[in-house]
N, C-alpha and C positions, 0 to 999 in steps of 0.2 A: 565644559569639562566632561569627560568621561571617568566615569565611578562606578565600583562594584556597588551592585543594589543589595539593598537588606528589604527583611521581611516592613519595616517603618511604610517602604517603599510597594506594596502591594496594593492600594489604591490607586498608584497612578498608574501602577504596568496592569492593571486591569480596565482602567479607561483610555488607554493606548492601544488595547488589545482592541476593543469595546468599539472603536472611532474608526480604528485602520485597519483591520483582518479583514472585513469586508471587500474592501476594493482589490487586496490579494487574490480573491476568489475561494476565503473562510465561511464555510457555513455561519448564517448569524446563532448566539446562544446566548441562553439567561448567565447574568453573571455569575450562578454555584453551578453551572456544568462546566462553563471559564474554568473555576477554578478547578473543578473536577477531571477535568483533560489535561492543565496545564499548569497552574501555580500551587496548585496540591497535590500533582500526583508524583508516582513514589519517587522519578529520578529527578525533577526538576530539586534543583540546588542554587541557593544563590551566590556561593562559590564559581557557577557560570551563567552566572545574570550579569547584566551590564546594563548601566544606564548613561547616557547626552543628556545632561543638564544646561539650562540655558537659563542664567539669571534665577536660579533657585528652582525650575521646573522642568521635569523629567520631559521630554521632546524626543524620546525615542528609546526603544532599550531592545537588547539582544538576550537571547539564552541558549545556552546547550545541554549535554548530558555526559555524565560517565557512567560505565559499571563493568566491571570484570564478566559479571555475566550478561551481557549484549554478545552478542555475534560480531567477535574480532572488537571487543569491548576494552581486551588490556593494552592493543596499541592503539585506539581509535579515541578520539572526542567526537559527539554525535552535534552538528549546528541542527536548534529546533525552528527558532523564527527569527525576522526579524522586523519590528516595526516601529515607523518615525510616523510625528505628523507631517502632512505635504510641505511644508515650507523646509523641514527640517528633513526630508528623504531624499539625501544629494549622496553622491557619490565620499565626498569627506566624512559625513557620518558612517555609512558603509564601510570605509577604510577605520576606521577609530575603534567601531565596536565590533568589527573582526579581531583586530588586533588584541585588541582586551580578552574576549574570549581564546585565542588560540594561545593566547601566555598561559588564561588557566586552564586549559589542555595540558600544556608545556609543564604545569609547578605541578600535575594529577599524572606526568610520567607517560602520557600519549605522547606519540609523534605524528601521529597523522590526525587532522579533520576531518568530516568524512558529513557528505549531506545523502544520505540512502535510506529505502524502508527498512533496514534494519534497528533506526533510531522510535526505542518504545514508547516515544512518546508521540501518539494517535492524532494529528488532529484534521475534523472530516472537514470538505469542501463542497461548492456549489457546481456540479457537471455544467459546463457552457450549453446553452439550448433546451436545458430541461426544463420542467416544471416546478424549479427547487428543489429535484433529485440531488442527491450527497454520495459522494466516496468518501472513505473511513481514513484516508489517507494519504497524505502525499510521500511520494517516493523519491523527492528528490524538488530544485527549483525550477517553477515554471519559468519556460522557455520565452513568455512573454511580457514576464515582471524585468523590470531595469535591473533588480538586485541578481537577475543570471547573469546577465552579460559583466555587473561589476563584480562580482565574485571570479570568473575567469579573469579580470583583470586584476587580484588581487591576487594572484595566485592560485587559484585554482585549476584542475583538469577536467574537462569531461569525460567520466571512464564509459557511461554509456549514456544513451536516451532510451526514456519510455514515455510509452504515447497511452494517454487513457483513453479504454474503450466504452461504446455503451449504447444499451437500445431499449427501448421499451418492450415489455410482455405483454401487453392488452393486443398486439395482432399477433403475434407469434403462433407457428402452426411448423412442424414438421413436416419439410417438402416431402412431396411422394418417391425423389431422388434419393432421397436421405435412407426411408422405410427400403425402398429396393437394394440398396447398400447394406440394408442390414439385415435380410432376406439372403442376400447373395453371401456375407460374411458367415450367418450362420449354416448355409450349407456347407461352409468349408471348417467350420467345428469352432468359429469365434461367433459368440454373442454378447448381446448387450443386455444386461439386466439390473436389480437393485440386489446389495449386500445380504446375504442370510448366513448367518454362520451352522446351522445348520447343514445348509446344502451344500455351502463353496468353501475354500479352504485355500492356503496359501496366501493371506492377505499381509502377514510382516515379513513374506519369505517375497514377497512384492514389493513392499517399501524397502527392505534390508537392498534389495539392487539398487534403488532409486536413492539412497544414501540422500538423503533429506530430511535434515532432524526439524522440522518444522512440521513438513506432510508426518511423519513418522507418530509424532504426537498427534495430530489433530484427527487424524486419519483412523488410528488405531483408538483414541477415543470413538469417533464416529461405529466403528465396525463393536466394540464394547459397547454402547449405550445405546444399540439399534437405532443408529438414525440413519435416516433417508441418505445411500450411497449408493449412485449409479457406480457400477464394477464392468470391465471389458473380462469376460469368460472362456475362459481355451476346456473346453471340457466342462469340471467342475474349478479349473486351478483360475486363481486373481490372475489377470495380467495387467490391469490398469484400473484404473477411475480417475473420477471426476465429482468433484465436489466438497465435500456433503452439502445438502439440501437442507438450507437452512434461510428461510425467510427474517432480516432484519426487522428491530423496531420500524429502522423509514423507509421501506416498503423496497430494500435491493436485495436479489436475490444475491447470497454467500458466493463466494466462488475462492478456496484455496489454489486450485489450479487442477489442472491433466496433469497424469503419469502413467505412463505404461512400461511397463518392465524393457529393458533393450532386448530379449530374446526373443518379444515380442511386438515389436515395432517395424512400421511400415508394411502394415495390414491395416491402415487406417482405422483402427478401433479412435485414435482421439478425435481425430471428426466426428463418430458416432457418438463417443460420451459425451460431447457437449452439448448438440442437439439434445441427447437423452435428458442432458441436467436442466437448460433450459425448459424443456418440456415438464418437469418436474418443480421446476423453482416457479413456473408459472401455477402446476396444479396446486400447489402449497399456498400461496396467496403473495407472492411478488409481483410488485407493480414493473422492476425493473431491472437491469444486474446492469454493474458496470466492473471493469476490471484492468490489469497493466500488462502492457506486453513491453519485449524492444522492438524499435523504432522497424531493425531486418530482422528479428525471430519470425520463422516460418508459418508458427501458429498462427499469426497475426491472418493467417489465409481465410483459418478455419473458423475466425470469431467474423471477418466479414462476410462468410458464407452465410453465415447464420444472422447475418443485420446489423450487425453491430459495426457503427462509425468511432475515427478516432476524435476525439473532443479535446484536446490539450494536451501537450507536449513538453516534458519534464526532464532536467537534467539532473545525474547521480554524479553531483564533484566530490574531487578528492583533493585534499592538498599535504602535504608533506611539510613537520615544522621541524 
């Protein structure tokens, strides 16, 4: 049977979590950051928990999220995970605790589901080939788990792919192609340098173009709290960055992403800021930086210029109730 979980039920959706996130490609964690990421943090509800009982023992459970304030949160349900033990991770379970889940979407007044990094609830994984390097995130289901291909079959769409990227900083060096690019840019009156509010200016007259309420926040903190922000320079005015430079607990260097103003684009300042930021996430003490691009977004040129391979391939569904 399939059952809405209650809180009775949190020892066993943490020894399911415990047993099978692993083989997903979930970072492993002590059971209070468990809970800490997931069955305690602020959106999880058990209004969109779900549990497959099998003769009295929970053998799989699903969860999601709402909130008005997520990003497209009032028509959206956000799917968080989903995990069986192997006997019990068939395609029928799949179908059951979807369905469960997307009714209570359906009674919380969503009309779509939606599997994207927009959904706040964080949880890191294991980079394929690293050395138990972590992303903080997945953006959607890997393209290699059976639960993508049966989610498309239950109705889902894929609105796009992202491919994670990632390389290590222990050899990292700025080519000498790179340095002559930014020689050449600053003769022509762009440079690449770090944030000072002092000297530069026009740093939300820069994000105000770039209409991203996400950079807008994080950014404009960073430029407030002096932190380390490579900035692309037309003069003394902002026309772009990269970053902030911010070394994680496990050792990957931050990367919110490149922006550069449109009046200002296509004078390759974002190949420069990246190199720059890399350069900088290394002097800071990052072991490593990994990051999301789509599958054809053109930047993807600039992260392999600079070393970085794609390691896992992620789809962003969407389904319509």
């Amino acid at each position: 049977m399939v059952r809405p979980a209650t809180s009775a039920d949190h020892a066993a959706l943490l020894t399911l979590w415990q047993q099978n996130a692993p083989w997903q490609g979930y970072a492993p964690r002590p059971e209070a950051e468990v809970d800490k990421l997931l069955f305690c943090h602020p959106y999880f509800s058990y209004k969109h928990t779900f549990i497959r009982e099998e003769q009295g023992r929970a053998v799989a459970f699903t969860c999601g999220c709402v909130g008005d304030d997520i990003p497209r949160g009032k028509e959206r349900g956000y799917f968080t995970c989903l995990m069986a033990e192997p006997q019990w991770d068939t395609p029928e379970t799949t179908t059951q605790l979807l369905n469960a889940l997307e009714d209570s979407f359906r009674a919380a007044g969503r009309t779509a589901s939606a599997v994207t990094f927009f959904n706040p609830m964080h949880l890191p994984w294991v980079l394929p080939g690293s050395p138990g390097h972590e992303h903080n995130n997945m953006p959607g289901i890997a393209a290699d788990l059976p639960l993508h291909d049966r989610m498309l079959a239950h109705g889902y769409i894929e609105a796009t792919q992202e491919t994670a990227m990632y390389r290590t900083l222990a050899d990292f060096t700025v080519p000498e192609t790179i340095r002559l690019q930014e020689q050449q840019a600053a003769a022509e009156g762009n440079r690449i340098g770090l944030y000072d509010p002092a000297h530069c200016h026009g740093l939300d007259a820069m994000l105000q173009a770039l209409d991203n309420p996400d950079w807008t926040t994080q950014i404009t903190e960073a430029g407030r709290t002096g932190a380390l922000l490579p900035v692309a320079l037309v003069g003394d005015t902002v026309a772009g960055f990269a970053g902030p430079v911010y070394p994680e607990p496990t050792g990957r260097g931050y990367f919110a992403g490149i922006g550069i103003a449109p009046e200002y684009q296509h004078r390759h300042l974002g190949k420069l800021l990246f190199f720059r930021l890399c350069e900088e996430e290394k002097k800071a003490g990052a072991a490593y930086m990994s990051l999301f691009t789509g599958i054809t977004n053109p930047a993807r040129r600039i992260y392999e210029s600079a070393g970085f391979r794609s390691v896992r391939t992620f789809g962003v569904l969407l389904k319509t109730l």
